[in-house]
C-alpha positions in Angstrom: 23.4 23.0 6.1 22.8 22.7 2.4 19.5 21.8 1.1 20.9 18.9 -0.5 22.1 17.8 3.2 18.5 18.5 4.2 16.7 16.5 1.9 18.6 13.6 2.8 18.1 14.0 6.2 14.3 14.2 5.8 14.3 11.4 3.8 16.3 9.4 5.9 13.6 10.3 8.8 10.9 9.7 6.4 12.2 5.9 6.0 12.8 5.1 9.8 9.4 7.0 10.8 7.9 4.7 7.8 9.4 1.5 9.7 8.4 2.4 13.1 5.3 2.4 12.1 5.5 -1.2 10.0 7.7 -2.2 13.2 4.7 -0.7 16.0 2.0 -1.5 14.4 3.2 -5.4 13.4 4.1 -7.0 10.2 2.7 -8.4 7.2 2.9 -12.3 6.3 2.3 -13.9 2.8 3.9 -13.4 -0.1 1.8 -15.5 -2.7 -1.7 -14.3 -4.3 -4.7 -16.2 -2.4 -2.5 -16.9 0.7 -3.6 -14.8 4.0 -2.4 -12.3 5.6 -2.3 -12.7 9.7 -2.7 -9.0 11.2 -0.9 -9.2 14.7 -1.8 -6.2 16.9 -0.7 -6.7 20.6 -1.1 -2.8 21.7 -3.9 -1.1 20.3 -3.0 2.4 21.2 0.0 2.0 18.3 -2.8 2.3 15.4 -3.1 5.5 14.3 -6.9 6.2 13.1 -7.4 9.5 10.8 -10.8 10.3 10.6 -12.5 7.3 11.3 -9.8 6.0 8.2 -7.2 3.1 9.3 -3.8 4.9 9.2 -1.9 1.2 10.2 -1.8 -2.1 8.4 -2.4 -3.9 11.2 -5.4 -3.5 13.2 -6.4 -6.9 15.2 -5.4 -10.7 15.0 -7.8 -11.9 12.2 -6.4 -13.3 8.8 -7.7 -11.1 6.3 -8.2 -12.5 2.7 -10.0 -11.0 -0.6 -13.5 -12.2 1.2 -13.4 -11.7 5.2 -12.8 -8.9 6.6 -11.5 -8.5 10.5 -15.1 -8.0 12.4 -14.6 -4.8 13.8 -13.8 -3.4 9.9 -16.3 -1.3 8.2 -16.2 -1.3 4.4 -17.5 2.0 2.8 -17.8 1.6 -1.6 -15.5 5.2 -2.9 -16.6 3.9 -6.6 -15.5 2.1 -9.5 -11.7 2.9 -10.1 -9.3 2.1 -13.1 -7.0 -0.4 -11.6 -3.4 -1.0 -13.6 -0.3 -2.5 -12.8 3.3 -2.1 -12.3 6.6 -3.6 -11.3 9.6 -2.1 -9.4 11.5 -2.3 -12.8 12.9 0.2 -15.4 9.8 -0.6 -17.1 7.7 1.2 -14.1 10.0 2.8 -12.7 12.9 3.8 -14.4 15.0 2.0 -11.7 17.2 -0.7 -12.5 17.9 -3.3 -9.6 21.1 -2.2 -7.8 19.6 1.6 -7.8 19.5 2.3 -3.6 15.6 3.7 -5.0 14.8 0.2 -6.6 11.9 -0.8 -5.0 11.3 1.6 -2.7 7.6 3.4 -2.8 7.0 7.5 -2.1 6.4 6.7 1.6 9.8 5.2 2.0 8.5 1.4 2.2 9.8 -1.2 0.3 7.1 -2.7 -2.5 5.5 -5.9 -1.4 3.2 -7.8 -3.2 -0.5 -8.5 -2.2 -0.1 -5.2 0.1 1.3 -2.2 -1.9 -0.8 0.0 -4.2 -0.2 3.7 -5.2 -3.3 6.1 -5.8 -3.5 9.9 -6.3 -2.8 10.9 -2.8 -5.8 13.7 -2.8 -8.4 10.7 -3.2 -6.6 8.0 -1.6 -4.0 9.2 1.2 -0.6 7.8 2.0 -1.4 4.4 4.5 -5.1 4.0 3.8 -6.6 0.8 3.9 -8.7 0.0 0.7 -10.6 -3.6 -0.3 -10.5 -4.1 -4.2 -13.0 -6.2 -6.1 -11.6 -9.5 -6.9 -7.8 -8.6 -5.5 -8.5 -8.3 -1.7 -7.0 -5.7 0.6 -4.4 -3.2 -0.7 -2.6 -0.3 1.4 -1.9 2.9 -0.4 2.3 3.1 -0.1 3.0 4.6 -3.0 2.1 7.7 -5.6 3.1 8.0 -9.5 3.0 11.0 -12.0 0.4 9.4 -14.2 -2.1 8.6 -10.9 -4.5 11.0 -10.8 -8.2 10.6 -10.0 -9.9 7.6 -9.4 -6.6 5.2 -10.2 -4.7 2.7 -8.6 -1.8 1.4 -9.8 -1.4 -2.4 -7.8 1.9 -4.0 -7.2 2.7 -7.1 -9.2 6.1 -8.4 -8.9 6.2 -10.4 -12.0 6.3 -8.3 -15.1 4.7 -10.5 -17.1 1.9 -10.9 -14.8 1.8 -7.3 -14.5 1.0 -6.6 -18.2 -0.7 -9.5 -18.6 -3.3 -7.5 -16.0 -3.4 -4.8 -18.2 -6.5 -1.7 -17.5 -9.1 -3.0 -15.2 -12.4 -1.4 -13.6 -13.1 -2.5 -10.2 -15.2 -1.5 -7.7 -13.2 -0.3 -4.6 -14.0 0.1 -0.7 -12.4 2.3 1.8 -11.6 0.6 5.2 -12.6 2.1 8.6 -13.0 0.7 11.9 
């Protein structure tokens, strides 16, 4: 098998592991800023806890919005963080819509905003929960070259919107249970 034959085969498995996951652990609603998110968790056995870190988007039935947590969440401050934006577009990306990658984060997930947020992996990992000062709950998805440290780079469909945001301090929590 040639590595090229191998790399798509591990990517393919690292996009249908991403989706069992998304598909186990429930689904996302909302598309619009200040709209909630409802959290549906029927089998609690499916999230996958690291640590004491949530590893799942969806943890319980609550709605969560930028002000009220679930109950059984524990918010723990990490520090202030430099907070920029970015689109899926060439601009971001270097993708152009029509590109099979268009859209598509490092963990195989497709971008979604009000969820998907990419940090330096070594500070915040791959599907960790984090609560952002005046923005609400993000999950880490995604990674980018110029991420390192305390940074976060927050999905914003709209690239207008997204420069308009420009470079932002805010405080950041990490999730637990």
């Amino acid at each position: 098998m040639t590595i090229r034959k191998i790399d798509k085969a591990l990517t393919i498995l690292l996009i249908m592991a991403t989706l069992l996951i998304f598909i186990a652990g429930g689904f996302v609603y909302g598309k619009s800023r200040g709209q909630s998110y409802e959290h549906k968790k029927e089998n609690d056995t499916s999230v996958s806890i690291e640590g004491d870190i949530f590893k799942s988007p969806d943890s319980c039935f609550c709605n969560v919005d930028t002000s009220t947590p679930c109950d059984s969440w524990i918010l723990d401050e990490i520090g202030e963080f430099k907070i920029t934006a970015y689109t899926a577009g060439f601009e971001s990306t270097g993708k152009y819509p029509g590109d099979p990658a268009f859209g598509i984060t490092a963990s195989g997930a497709t971008v979604q905003e009000d969820l998907t947020i990419a940090a330096d992996w070594d500070v915040l990992p791959l599907n960790t929960w984090v609560y952002i000062e005046d923005v609400g709950y993000r999950f880490v998805q995604d990674k980018g070259g110029g991420i390192k440290g305390n940074c976060i780079d927050l999905y914003i469909s709209n690239l207008d919107q997204a420069q308009e945001w420009g470079v932002q301090q805010k405080r950041v929590w990490l999730v637990h249970k």
